[in-house]
C-alpha positions as CSV (number, residue, x, y, z in Angstrom):
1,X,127.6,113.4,117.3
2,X,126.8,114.3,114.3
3,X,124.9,117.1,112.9
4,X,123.0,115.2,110.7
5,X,121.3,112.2,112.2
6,X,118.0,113.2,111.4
7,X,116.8,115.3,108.7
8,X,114.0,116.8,106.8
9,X,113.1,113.9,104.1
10,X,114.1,115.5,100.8
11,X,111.2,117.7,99.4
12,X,109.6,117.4,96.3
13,X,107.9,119.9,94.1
14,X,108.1,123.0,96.3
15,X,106.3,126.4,95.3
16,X,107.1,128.8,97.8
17,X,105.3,132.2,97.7
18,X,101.7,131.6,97.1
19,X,99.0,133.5,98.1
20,X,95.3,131.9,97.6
21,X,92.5,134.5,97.0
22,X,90.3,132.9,99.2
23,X,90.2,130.6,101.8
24,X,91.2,127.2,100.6
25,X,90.1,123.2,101.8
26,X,92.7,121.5,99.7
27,X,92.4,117.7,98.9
28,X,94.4,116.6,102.2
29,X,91.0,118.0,103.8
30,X,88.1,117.3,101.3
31,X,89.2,113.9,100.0
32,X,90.0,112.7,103.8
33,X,87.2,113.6,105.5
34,X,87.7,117.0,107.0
35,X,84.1,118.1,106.4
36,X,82.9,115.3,108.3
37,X,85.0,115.7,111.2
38,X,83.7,119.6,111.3
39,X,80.2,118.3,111.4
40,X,81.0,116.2,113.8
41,X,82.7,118.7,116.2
42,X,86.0,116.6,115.9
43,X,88.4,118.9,116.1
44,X,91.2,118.0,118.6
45,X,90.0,119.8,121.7
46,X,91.7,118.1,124.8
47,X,94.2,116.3,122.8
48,X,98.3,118.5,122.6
49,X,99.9,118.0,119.3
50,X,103.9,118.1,119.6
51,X,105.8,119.1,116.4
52,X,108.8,118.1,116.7
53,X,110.4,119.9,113.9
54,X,112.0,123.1,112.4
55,X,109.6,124.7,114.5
56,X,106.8,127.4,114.0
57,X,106.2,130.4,112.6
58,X,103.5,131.3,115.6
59,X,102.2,135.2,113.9
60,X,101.2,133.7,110.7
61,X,98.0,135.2,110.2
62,X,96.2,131.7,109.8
63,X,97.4,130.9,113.3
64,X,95.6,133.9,114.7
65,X,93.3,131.8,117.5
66,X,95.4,128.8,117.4
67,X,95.8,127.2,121.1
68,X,99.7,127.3,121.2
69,X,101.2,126.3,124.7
70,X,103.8,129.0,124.3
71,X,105.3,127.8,128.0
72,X,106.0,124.0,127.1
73,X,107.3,125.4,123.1
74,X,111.0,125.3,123.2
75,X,114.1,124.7,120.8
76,X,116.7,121.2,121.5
77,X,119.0,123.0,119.0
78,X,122.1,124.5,120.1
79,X,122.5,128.0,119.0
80,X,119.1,128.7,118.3
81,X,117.3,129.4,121.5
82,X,113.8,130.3,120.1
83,X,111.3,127.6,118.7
84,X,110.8,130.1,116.1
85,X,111.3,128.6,112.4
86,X,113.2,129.4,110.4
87,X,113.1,127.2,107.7
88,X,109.4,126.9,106.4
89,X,108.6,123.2,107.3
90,X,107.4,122.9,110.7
91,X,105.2,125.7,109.7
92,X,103.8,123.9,106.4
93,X,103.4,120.7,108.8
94,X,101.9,122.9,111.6
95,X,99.3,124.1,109.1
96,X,98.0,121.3,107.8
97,X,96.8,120.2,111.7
98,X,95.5,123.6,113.1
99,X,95.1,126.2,110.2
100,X,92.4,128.2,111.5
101,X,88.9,128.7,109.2
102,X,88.6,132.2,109.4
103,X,88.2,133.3,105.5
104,X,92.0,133.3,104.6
105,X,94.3,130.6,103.8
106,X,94.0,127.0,104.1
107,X,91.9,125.0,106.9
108,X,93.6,122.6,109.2
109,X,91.9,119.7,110.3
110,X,92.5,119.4,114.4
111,X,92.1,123.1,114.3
112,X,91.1,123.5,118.1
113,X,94.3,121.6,119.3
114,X,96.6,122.3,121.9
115,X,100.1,123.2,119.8
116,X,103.1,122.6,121.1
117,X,106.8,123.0,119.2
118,X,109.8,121.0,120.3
119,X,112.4,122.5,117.6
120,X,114.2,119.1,117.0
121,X,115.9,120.4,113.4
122,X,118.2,123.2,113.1
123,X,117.2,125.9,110.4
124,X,118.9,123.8,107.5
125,X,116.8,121.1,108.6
126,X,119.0,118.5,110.3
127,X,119.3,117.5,114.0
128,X,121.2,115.0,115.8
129,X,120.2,112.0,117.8
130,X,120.7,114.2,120.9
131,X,118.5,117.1,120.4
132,X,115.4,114.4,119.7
133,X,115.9,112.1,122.2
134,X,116.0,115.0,124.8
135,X,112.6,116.5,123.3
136,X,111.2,112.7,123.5
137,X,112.1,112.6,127.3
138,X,110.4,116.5,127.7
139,X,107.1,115.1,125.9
140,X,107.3,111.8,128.0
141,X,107.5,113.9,131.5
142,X,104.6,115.8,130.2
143,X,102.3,112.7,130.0
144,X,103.1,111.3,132.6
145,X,102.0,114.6,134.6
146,X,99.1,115.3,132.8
147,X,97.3,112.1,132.6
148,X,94.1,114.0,131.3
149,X,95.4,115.2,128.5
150,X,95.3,113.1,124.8
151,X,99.5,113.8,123.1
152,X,99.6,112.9,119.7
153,X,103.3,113.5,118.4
154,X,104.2,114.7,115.0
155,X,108.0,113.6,113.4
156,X,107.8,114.8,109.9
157,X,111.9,113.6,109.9
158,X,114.0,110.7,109.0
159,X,117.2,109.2,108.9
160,X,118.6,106.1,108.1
161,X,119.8,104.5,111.3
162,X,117.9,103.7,114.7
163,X,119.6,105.4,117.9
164,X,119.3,102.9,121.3
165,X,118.0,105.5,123.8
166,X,115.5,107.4,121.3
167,X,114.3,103.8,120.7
168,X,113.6,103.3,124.5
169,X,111.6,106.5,124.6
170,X,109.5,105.7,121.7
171,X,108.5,102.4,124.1
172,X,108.1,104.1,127.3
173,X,105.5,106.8,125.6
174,X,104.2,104.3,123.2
175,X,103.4,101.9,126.6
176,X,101.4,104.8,127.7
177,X,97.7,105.1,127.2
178,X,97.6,108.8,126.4
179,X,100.6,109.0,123.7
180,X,100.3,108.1,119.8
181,X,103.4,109.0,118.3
182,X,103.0,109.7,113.9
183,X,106.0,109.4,111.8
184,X,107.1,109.9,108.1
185,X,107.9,107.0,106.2
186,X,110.6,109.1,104.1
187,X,111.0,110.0,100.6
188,X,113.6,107.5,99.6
189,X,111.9,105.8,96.5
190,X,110.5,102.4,96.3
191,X,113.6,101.1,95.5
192,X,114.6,100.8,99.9
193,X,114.9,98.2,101.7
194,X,112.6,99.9,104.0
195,X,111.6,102.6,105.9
196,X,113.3,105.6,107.8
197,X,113.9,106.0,111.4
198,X,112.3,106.8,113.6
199,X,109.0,105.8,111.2
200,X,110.5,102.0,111.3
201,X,110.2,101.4,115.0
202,X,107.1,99.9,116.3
203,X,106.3,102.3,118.6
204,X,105.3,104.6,116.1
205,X,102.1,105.1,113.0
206,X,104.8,105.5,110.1
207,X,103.1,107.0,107.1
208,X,103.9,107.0,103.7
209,X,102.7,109.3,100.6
210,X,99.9,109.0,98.0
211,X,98.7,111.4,95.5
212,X,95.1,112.9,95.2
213,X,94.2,109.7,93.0
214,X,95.4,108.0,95.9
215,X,98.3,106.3,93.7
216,X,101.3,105.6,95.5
217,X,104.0,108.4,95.5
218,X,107.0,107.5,93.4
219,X,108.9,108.4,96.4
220,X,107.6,107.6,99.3
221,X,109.7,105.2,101.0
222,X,109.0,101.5,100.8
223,X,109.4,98.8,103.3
224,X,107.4,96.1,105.4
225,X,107.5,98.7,108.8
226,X,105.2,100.9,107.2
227,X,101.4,101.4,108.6
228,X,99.4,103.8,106.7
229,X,99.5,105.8,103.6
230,X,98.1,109.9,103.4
231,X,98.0,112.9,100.8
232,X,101.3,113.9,100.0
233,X,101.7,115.3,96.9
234,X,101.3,119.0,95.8
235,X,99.9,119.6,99.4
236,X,98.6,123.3,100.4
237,X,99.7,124.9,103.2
238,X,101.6,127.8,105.5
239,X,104.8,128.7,105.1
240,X,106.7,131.6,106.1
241,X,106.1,135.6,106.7
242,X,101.6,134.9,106.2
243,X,103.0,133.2,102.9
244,X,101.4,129.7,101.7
245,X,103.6,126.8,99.6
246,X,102.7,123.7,97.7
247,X,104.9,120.6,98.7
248,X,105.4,116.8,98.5
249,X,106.3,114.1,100.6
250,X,105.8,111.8,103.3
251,X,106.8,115.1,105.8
252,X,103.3,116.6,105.1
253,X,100.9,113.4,105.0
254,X,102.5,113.1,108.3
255,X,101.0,116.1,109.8
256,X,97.2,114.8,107.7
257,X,97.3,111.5,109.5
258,X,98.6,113.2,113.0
259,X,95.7,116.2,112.8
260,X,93.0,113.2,111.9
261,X,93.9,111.0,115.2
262,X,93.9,113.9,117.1
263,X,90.4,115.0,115.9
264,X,88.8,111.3,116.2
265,X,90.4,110.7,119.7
266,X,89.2,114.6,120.8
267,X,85.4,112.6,120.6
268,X,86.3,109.4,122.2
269,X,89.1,110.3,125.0
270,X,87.8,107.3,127.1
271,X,89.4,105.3,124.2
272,X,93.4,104.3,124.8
273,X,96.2,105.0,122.0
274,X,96.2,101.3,121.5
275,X,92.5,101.1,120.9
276,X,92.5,104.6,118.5
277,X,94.8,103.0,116.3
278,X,93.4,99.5,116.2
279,X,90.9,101.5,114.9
280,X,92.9,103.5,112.3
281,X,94.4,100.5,111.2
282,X,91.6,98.4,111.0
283,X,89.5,100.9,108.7
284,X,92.1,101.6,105.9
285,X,91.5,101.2,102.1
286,X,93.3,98.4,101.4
287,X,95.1,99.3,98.1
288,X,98.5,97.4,96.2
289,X,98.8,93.7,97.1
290,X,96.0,92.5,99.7
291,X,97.3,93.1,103.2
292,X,100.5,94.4,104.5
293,X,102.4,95.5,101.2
294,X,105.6,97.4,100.5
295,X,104.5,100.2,98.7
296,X,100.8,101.2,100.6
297,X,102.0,99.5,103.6
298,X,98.2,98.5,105.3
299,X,96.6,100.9,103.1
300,X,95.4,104.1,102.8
301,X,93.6,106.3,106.0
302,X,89.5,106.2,105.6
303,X,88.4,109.1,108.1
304,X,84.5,108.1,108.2
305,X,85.4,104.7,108.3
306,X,87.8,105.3,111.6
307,X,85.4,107.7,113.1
308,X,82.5,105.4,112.9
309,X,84.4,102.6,114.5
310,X,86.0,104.5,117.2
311,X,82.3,105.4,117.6
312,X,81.2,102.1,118.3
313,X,84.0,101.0,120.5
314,X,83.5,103.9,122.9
315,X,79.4,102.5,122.9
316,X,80.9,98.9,123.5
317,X,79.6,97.6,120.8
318,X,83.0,96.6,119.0
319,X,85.8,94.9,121.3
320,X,88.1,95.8,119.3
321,X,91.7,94.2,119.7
322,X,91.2,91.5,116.9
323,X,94.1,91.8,115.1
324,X,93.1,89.2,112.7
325,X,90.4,91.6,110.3
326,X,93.7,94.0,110.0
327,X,96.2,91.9,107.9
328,X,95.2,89.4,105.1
329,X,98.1,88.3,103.9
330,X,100.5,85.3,105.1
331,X,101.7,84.5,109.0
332,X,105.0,85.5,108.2
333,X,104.3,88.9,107.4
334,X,101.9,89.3,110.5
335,X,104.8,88.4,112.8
336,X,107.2,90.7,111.7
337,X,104.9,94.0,111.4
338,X,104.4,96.4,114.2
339,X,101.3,96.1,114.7
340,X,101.5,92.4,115.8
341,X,101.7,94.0,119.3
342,X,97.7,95.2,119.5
């Protein structure tokens, strides 16, 4: 097997070293709603993020408070025992879901989460088939124990070919009303034939990459598999040794669009995964072609607008389940996306 199945989507525009004065809400944050969800008390308490990445730097000083279930944390890579990273990204991706507000740094937006890291991608930032499908079978065990608990899972990763028994994980924690899985679309260009794996199977929200104009990144990955679109570019967050970085790509609206499911279902846990992302879906900005489009895929994540409806399903006063307000455009295209199956 080889080492490289999976890998971190190339990064764009990295600036490593920073160090804000003062505590900093970037864009991902006040452009998508992250106010809101704080005045709402959405925050993801009662709902375990896994990310399933480089893993995490757990003593930066803007995870001081963070809810990390240091137990269940754990590293699929061989020769690297410790779910310690290494690398920088599943810190950056970490930080954008549960920075802490405490006067320092950036501000996450599922900040009272339960964090757990499944070290998926060695320190150069590649894994194998292997070392995610056995994290995908940990995760699934975990559900299916604690039925309480809310998982949202977080694969800021890509690679261009599907793997049988991963795929049949996807479907057995998809099929489960307490498991939404988020994935990044990749950062091949819009010149693909579509989007990466494990984004492109339909078990998955696979998100692509706009800027803070909410203009399509020139390299997020485009295909007809795609879901939702979320900040991408020049994004703020941790990084190594209490250090910050800016970085692009679909890797860290990933993380936006995992941390704002987890803080919307946190308020409506009587809601299933199927019916928080009806919701999500339904209550995109609808940007590109109308409907289902290559580039923005359905569109482009509106937090109040989610919020609001998950709201008003959990009142019963929106069945939800009508698949029919999501997609606009022609049959064809409604059969072959993913989310044909709500």
């Amino acid at each position: 097997m080889k080492r490289n199945d999976f890998r971190i989507p190339v990064i764009h525009q990295l600036e490593q070293g920073l160090s804000p004065q003062s505590e900093t809400k970037d864009y991902y944050f006040l452009d998508y709603g992250g106010d809101f969800l704080e005045q709402q008390s959405a925050d993801g308490n009662g709902v375990v993020v896994y990310v399933c990445d480089t893993g995490i730097d757990v003593n930066h000083k803007d995870f001081e408070g963070v809810n990390f279930d240091f137990e269940r944390s754990k590293s699929f890579v061989p020769n690297e025992n410790e779910y310690i990273d290494q690398n920088f990204h599943g810190t950056f991706c970490t930080g954008i879901i549960v920075a802490q507000k405490n006067g320092v740094g950036v501000v996450g937006i599922a900040k009272n989460s339960e964090i757990i890291a499944h070290k998926v991608l060695s320190s150069g930032g590649f894994g194998s088939y292997t070392w995610i499908t056995n994290s995908a079978k940990a995760i699934l065990e975990d559900a299916r124990i604690r039925t309480g608990k809310r998982f949202v899972i977080n694969y800021s990763l890509g690679g261009g070919s599907g793997f049988a028994e991963l795929e049949r994980v996807f479907e057995e924690l998809a099929a489960l009303p307490n498991v939404i899985i988020v994935a990044a679309a990749g950062n091949s260009g819009r010149n693909t034939t579509d989007i990466d794996f494990p984004a492109r199977y339909k078990s998955t929200i696979a998100v692509g990459a706009v800027d803070r104009n909410k203009n399509i990144a020139s390299f997020s990955s485009a295909g007809l598999s795609g879901d939702v679109c979320g900040a991408g570019v020049q994004v703020l967050s941790t990084s190594l040794q209490n250090s910050y970085a800016r970085a692009s790509g679909t890797s860290f609206s990933t993380p936006q669009v995992t941390a704002i499911v987890a803080a919307v279902w946190s308020k409506f846990k009587q809601l299933s995964s199927k019916q928080i992302i009806d919701c999500l879906y339904k209550t995109v900005k609808d940007l590109g072609e109308e409907g289902l489009d290559r580039d923005y895929f359905l569109g482009v994540v509106e937090t109040k607008a989610f919020f609001e409806r998950a709201k008003a399903l959990s009142e019963g006063e929106d069945e939800g389940g009508d698949k029919e307000n999501i997609i606009k455009a022609n049959i064809q295209l409604e059969v072959e996306g993913k989310y044909y199956e709500f």
